[in-house]
Each structure stands twice: as C-alpha cells, then as structure tokens.
C-alpha positions in Angstrom: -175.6 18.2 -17.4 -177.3 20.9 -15.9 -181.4 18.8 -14.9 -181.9 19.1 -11.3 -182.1 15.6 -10.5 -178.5 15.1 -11.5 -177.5 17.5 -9.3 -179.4 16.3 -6.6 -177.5 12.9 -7.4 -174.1 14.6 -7.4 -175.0 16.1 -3.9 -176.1 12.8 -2.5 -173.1 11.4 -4.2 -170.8 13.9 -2.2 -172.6 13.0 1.0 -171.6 9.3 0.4 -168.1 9.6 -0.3 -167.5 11.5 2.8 -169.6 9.6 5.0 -168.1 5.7 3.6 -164.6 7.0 2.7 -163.9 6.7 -1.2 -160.5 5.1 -1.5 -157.7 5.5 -4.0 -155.7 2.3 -5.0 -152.7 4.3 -3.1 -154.7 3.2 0.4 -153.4 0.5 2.1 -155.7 -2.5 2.9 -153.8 -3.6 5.9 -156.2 -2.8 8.3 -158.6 -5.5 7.2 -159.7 -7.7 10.1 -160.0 -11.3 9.2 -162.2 -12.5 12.8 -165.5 -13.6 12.3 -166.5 -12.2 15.9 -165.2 -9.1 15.8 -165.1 -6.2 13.4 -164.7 -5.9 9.6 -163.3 -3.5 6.7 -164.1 -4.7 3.3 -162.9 -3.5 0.0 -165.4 -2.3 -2.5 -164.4 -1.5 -6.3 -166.6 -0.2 -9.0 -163.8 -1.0 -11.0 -163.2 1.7 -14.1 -166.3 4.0 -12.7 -166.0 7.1 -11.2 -167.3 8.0 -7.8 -169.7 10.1 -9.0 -171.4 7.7 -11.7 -174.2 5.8 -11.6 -172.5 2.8 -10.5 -170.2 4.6 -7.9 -173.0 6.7 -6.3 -174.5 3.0 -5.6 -171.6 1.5 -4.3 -171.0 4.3 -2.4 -174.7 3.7 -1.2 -173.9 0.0 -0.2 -171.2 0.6 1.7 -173.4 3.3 4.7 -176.0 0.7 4.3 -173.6 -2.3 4.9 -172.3 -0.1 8.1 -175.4 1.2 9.0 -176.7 -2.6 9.1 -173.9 -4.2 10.7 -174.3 -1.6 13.6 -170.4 -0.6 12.6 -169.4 -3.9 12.8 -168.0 -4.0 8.9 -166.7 -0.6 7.4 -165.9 -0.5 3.9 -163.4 1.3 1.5 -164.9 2.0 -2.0 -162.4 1.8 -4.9 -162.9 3.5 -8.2 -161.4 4.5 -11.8 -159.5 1.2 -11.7 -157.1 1.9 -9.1 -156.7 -1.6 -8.2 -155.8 -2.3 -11.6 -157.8 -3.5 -14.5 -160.9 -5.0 -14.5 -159.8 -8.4 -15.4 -157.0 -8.4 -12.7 -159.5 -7.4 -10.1 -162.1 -9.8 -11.0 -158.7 -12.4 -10.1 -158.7 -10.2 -6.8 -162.3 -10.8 -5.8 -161.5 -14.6 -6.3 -158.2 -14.5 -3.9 -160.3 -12.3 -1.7 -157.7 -8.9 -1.6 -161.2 -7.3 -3.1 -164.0 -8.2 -1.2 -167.0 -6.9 -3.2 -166.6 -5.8 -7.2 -169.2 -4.9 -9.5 -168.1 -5.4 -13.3 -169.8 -6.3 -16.6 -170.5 -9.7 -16.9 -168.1 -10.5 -19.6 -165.5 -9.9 -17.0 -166.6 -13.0 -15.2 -166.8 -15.4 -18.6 -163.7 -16.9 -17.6 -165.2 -18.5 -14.7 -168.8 -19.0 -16.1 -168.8 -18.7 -20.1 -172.5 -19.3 -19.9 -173.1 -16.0 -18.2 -172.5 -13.9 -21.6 -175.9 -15.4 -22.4 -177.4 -12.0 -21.0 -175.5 -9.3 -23.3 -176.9 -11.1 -26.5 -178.8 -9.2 -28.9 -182.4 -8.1 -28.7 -183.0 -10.6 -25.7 -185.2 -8.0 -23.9 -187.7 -5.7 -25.4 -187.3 -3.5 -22.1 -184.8 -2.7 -18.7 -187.8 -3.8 -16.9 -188.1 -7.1 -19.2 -184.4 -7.4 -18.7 -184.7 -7.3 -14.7 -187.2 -9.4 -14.3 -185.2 -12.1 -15.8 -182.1 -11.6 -13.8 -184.0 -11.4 -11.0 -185.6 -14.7 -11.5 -184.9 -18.4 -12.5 -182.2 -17.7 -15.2 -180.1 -15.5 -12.8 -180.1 -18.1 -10.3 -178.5 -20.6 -12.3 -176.4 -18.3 -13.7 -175.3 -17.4 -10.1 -174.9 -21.4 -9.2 -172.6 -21.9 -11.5 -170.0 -20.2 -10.0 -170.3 -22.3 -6.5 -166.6 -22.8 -5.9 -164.8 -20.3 -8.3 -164.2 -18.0 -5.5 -167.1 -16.0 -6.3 -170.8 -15.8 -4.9 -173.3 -13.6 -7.2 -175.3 -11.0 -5.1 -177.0 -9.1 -7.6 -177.3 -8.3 -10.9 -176.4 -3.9 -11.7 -176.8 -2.7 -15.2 -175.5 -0.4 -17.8 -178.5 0.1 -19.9 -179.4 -0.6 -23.1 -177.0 -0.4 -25.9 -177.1 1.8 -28.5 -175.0 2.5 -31.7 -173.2 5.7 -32.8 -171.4 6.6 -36.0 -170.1 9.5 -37.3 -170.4 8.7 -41.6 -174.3 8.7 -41.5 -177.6 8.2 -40.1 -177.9 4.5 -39.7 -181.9 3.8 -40.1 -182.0 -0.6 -40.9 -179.2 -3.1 -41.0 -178.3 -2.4 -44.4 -176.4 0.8 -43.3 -174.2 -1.3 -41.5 -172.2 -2.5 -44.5 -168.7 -1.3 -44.6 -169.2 0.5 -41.3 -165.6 -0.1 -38.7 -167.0 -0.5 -35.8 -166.0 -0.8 -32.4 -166.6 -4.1 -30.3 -166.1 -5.5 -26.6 -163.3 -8.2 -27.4 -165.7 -10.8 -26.9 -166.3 -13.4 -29.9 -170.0 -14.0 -29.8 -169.9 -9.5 -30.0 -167.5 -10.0 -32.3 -169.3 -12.3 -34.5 -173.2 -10.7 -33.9 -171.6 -7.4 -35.2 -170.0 -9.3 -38.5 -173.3 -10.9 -39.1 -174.9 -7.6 -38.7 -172.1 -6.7 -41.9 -169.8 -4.0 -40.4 -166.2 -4.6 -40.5 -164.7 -5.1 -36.8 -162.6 -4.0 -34.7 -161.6 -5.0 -30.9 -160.1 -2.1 -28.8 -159.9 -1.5 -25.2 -162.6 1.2 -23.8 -159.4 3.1 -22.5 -158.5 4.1 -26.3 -162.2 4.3 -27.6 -162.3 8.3 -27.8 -159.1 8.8 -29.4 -159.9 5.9 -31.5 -163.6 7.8 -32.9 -161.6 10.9 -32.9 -159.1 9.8 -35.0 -160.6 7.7 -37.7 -159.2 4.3 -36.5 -162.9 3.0 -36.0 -166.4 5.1 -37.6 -168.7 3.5 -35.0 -169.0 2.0 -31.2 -172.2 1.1 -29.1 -172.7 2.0 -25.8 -176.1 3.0 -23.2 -176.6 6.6 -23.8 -175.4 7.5 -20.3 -172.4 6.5 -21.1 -172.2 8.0 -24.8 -173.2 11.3 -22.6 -171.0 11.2 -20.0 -168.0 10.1 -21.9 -168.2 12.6 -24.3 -168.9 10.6 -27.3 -171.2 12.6 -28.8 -168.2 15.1 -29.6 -166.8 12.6 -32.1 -169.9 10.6 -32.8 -172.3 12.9 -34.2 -175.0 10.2 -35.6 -176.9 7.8 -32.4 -179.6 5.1 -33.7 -181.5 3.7 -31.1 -181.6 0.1 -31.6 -181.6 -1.1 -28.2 -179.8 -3.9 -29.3 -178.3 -5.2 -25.8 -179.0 -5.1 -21.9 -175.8 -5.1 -20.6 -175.4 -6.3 -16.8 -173.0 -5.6 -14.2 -172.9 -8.8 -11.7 -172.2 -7.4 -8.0 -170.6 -10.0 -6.3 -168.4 -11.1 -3.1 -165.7 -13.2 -2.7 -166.1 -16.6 -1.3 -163.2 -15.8 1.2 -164.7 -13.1 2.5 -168.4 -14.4 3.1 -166.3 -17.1 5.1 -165.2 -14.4 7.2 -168.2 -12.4 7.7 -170.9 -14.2 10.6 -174.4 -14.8 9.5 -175.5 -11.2 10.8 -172.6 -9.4 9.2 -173.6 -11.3 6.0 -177.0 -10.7 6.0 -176.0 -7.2 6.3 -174.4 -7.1 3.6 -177.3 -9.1 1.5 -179.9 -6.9 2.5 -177.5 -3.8 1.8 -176.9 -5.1 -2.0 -181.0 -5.4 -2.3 -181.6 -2.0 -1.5 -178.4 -0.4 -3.4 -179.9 -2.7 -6.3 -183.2 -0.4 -6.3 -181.4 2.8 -6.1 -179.0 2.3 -8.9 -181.9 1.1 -11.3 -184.5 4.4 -10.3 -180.9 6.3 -10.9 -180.5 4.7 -14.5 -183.4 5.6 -15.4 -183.8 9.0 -14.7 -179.8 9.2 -16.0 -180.9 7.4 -19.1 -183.8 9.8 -20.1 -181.7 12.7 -19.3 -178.8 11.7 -21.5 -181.2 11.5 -24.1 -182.5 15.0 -24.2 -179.6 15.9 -23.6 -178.0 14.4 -26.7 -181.3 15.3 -29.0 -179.3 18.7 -28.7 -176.0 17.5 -29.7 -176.5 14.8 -32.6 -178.8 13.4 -35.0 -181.1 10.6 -33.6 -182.7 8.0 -35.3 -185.5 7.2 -32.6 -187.3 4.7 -35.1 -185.0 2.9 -37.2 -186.2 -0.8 -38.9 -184.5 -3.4 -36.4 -186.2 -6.0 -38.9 -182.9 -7.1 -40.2 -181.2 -7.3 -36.8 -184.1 -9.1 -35.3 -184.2 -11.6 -38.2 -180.5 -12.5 -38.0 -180.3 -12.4 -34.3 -181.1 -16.5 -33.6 -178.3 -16.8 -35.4 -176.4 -15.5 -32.8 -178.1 -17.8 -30.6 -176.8 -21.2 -32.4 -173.7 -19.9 -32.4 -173.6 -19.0 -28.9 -174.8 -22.3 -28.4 -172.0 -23.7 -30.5 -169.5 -21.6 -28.1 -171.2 -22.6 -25.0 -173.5 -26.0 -25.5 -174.6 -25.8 -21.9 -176.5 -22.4 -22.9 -179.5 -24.2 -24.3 -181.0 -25.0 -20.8 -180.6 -21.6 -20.3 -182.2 -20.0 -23.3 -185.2 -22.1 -22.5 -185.5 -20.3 -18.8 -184.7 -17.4 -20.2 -187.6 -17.2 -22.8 -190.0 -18.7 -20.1 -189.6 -16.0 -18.1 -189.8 -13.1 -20.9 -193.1 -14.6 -21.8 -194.6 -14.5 -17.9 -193.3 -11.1 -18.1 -195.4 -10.2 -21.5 -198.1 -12.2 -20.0 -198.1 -15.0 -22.9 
C-alpha cells in the first residue's frame, strides 16, 4: 500500500522494534528473572503476525509502554510469525508460563473456555464500535472470569475486524449464491455448521495452506477482515469480495497466571495500564487499516458493497440454539450480550 498513514505506521513500527527488541523463536529466554522485587523480562508473542501488522505494531507498542511504566523494571521480548510454534501450542505456553503475554483469536482459547466463541458468531454486531462496547463491558467480564484458574487471566480484548467473504466463481449478492460454493472455514464446528446452514459445501483447512488452497481450486471461497484479504494477497486469487460483515472476530490479549504471580502490584499495574493504552492504538490503527484496504481492493476486485444479508440474518438464531446446544452455559451469556447491544443502540 502506498496511503501515507500506512507508511507513517510502518515508520513508527520500525521505531518499536528497535527500541523493545523484536525477537525470533531462535532467542533464548533464559534470561528471564523470576523475583518479585527485582527486575523482569517477559515474553510477548503475537503469534502468526508479523511485526509490522496491525497486531505486531501494538504489541510492539505494549512492550515500551510496559518498560516505560515499570521505570525499566520489566523489559520484554516480542515474538512474531509463530516462532514459538503454533498458535495452539503457545496458547499451552502462556498457561505453563514459558510465554508470558500472547494475543490470539479467541477460538484459540475455546479449549479452556468453550463459551468464549460466543463472540465470533454471526451478525452479533451491527458495528466494530457495537462490537467493543460489548467486550468492554459486562459480557467480557464474565467471559474473562471464567478462566480464573486455567492458567490464564484476560487483559483485553484485540480484534481482527469484521469478516467478509471472497470467492472467485461470482459475485455473491444474498444467501442464495452460496449454494454449491466450497468454501473455506476456521475448524471450528459452530463456523463449520453457520457456513452449512448458510448452503456452501465446507471445508476446514489450516490458514498456513489458504492461498495455495484458492489458487489452486481446492476451495472457491474463504472469509476474512479486508486487512487481512489485502495484506495476504488474497485478492490475487479471489477476485469477487461481498461485504457481509458477517463476524467480529476478537483477539483476547492475555497473561499467564504464573507470571502475574511473579510480577509485584506496581510491575502489574504496569503492565494493565500498558494493555489499555496499546488497546486504543491498535483499534484507531484497524480502522484506518480497514478503510484503506478497502480502496485499495475497489481497484483490484469486484465488490458487492450492498448485498441482501436477509437470508443470513434470518437463519442466524439458528446458529444461536445450536451454539447453545454446544455450549448450554451460553444462554446467560447471550442475554448480557443483547443487553448491552441495546444500551449501545439506545433501546
């Protein structure tokens, strides 16, 4: 991309990585410090981001702010492009404490909290802002609880965006177009079963073999935020985007209980207030990245900016009871959920 405030990102994203020292899974964690009274390193891993995305320009923020708040007390390492392994083993590692800090999409953390896929169901949130204001309330809070002695404590809640679907057979304008379609889905049931009931045929593959996947015919279709369809390269294989803003897709950024055990109560509110304020620059960021990627992809595919969601929305609390099938505990949850998307529409 060539907008200015990307490169103004990529800039501020260069400063970062050489003031709070990117790491490579090849560096040692030895040097970790385990006292309470004295000093700290910590580990931080955006997982299978880059350094200079979204979510690895914000980590990268956390970390100077975490030093900068500590007085030097804790330095960090920031970990990217899954060089402490896959995202499922390093969600194990933020549990056992050899990560200290990891931001990954919530269905990462289902194993420890099924109830938490709640958020990534469909058409939930008529906005980011709707979307935010939710996890940033009530519903968040629970979800965050129930995770009190897994060996993880939710700090905040990061994002992706808002999903949107790509093809490259044809211009996808209601939920009729979706029959036949092979599409691509995060190997999650309840995605797996809103995307059958939605009629496309299904297929679960990894993210690491989604291009070659598109490029080669395996799969027609795949949904994504459009930062990611830009930055990725979709759009080369995907020449056909409908935006149906079908799912908000948080990142949790949490700590590991271990290591808030370690920390004293100034280092850890350090590293509280440090999460707030990288929590505010990665959602300004996202926006600006998600309006860009949009023009930018108005030049490289056909967009259906207006499609009729009707069907999807009509067939959408069936999802619900069968997420509530999956996880009976959800229905408490669903009731906070809608309480506070109504305070936000000002019902």
């Amino acid at each position: 991309m060539k907008k200015k405030s990307l490169t103004a990102l990529f800039i501020a994203c260069i400063f970062l990585l050489t003031a709070c020292g990117e790491s490579s899974g090849q560096d040692s964690q030895e040097n970790k410090t385990e006292s309470k009274e004295g000093s700290v390193k910590l580990a931080l891993s955006v997982g299978n981001y880059s350094g200079d995305s979204v979510m690895g320009m914000s980590m990268n923020k956390m970390a100077e702010l975490i030093e900068e708040y500590s007085e030097g007390s804790v330095t960090c390492d920031v970990y990217t492009d899954n060089s402490l392994g896959d995202l499922s083993s390093q969600v194990d590692a933020l549990v056992n404490g050899s990560i200290d800090i990891l931001v990954a999409g919530d269905s990462y953390y289902s194993t420890y909290a099924p109830q938490m896929q709640i958020f990534e169901l469909p058409f939930l949130y008529e906005s980011n802002e709707e979307a935010r204001h939710v996890l940033d309330g009530e519903a968040g809070e629970k979800v965050a609880d129930l995770f009190e002695g897994t060996g993880i404590n939710i700090l905040r809640y990061w994002e992706l965006g808002m999903r949107q679907l790509t093809n490259s057979k044809k211009e996808i304008r209601s939920m009729d177009d979706m029959k036949g379609l092979r599409l691509r889905v995060l190997p999650v049931e309840i995605q797996v079963f809103a995307w059958e009931t939605y009629g496309a045929e299904v297929f679960t593959i990894d993210g690491s073999e989604l291009y070659s996947s598109l490029q080669t015919g395996v799969v027609d279709a795949q949904e994504n935020p459009l930062e990611g369809i830009w930055t990725n390269k979709i759009y080369e294989v995907q020449p056909y985007i409908t935006l149906t803003n079908h799912v908000f897709t948080p990142a949790a950024l949490a700590i590991s209980e271990k290591t808030e055990s370690k920390l004293s109560d100034a280092q850890m509110e350090a590293v509280r207030k440090a999460a707030d304020e990288a929590t505010d620059f990665l959602r300004e960021n996202m926006d600006v990245l998600e309006q860009e990627a949009l023009e930018e992809l108005r030049n490289e595919c056909t967009i259906c900016e207006d499609p009729d969601l009707s069907g999807f929305t009509e067939n959408a609390p069936l999802i619900y009871e069968k997420f509530e099938e999956l996880v009976p505990s959800a229905k408490e949850l669903f009731d906070v959920i809608y309480s506070s998307r109504d305070e936000f529409r000002g019902n």
